[in-house]
KETIZA-126314 format. One record per residue: x, y, z of N, C-alpha, C, O, CB in turn. Coordinates in pm, whole numbers, plus 50000, padded with zeros to 5 digits. Glycine has a CB too. Example, Ala and Ser with C-alpha at 12.3 -4.5 7.8 and 13.67 -1.06 7.14 Angstrom:
513194943150780512304955050780513204967050780514244966850846511314955350905 512854977550708513674989450714512905000350787513415011450804514084994050572 
end
This chain:
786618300027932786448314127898786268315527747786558307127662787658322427945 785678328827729785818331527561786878326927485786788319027392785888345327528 788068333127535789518330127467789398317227475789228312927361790918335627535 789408309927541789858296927521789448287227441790098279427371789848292127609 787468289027470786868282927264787328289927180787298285227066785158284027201 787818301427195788178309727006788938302526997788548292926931788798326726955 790768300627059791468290727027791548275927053792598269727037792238294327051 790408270327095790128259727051789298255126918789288244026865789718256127141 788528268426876787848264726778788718270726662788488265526552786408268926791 789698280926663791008280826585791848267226548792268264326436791908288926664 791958261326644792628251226640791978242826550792538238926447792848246326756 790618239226587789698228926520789398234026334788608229026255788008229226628 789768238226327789908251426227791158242326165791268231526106790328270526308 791608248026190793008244626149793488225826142794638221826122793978253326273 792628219526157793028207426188792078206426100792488195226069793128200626323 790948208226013790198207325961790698211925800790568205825694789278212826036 791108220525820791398228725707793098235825645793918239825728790468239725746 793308236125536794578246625542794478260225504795438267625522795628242325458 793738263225468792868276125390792908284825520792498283025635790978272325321 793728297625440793878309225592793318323025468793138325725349796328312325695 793228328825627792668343225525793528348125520794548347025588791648354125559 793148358325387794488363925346795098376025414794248382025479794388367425211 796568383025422796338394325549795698404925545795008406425444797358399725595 795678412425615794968426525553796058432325573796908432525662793598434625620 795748440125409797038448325360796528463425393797458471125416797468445925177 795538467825399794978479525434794028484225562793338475925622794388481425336 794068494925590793568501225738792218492825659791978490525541793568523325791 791378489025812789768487725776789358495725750790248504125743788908484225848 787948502325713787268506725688786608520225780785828517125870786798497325660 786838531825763786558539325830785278552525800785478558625694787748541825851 784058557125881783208564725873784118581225788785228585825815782528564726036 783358585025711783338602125658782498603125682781558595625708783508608625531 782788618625678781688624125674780698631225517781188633725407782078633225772 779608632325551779098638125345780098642025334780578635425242777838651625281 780898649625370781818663325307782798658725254783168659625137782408674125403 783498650725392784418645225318784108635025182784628637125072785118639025414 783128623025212782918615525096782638623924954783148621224846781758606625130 781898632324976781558640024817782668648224794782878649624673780108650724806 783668655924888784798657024806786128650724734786898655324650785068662624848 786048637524808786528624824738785818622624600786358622024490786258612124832 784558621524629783668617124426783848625224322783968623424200781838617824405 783838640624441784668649724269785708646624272785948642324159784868667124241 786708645824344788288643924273788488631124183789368630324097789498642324398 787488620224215787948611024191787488609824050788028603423960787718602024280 785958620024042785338621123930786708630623815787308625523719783698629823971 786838642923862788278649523788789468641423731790168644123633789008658023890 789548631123812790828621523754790538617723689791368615523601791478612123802 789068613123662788578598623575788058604623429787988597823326787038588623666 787588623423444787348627523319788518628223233788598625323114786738639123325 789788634323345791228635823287791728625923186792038628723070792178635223395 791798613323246792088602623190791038597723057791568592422959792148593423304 790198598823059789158597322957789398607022823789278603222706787748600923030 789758620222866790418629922780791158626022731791148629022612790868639222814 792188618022773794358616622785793368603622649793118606222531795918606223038 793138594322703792698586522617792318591622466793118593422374791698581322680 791238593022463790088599822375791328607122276791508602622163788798612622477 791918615322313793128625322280794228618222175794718622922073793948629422432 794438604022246795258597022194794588586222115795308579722039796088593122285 793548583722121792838576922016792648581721860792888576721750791628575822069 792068594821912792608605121762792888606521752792428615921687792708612221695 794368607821743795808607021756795908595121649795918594121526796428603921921 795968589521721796428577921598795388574421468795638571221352796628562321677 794398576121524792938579121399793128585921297792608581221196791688587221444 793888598521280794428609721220795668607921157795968613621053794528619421305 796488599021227798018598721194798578613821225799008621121136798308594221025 798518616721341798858629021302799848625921463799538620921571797438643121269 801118632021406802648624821479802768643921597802428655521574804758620521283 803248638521684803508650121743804998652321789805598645621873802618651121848 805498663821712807148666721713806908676821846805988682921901807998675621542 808358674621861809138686422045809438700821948810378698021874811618677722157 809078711921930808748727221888809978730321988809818725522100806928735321926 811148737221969812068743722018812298760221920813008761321819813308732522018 811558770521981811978782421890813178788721894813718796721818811218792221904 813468784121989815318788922066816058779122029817258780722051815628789622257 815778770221984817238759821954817908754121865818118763021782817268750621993 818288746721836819048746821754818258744821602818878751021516820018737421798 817328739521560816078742621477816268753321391816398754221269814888745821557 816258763921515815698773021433816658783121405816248794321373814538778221485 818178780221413819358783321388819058781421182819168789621090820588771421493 818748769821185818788765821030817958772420933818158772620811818448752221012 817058777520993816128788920934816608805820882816118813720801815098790621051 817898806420982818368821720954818988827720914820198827120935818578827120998 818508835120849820058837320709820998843720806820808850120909819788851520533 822208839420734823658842620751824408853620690824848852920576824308832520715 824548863620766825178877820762826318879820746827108871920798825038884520856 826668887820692828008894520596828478896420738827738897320835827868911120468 830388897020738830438899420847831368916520786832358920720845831118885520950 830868922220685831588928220627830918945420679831448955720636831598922220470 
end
């Protein structure tokens, strides 16, 4: 029967060789549709401008030297800024 050359020719395989394939770590491969595929290419396109930005952003960033401090207008900061009142 079929089965029985596959695992005989498995076998012969294997007696031949040690080399195995590797497992599959992921579902195969499955049909979309346009819709779906092209709304995958924009998102994937949106991530990839994002990141290109985040980059780019931080390239001049350091190009500039220009350091970026945490702005708290409520906290304790800006306590040190305010004059201090008579309590008279």
């Amino acid at each position: 029967s079929t089965e029985e050359r596959r695992l005989r020719d498995k076998k012969h395989l294997n007696d031949i060789t040690a080399a195995r394939l590797p497992p599959l770590h992921h579902s195969p491969a499955k049909l979309l549709s346009i819709e779906e595929s092209i709304a995958i290419q924009i998102q994937q396109k949106e991530a990839y401008e994002g990141m290109q930005a985040k980059l780019a952003a931080q390239k001049l960033a350091e190009r500039l030297n220009v350091k970026m401090l945490r702005f708290e207008p409520e906290g304790e900061a800006s306590m040190q800024y305010r004059e201090a009142r008579d309590e008279d």
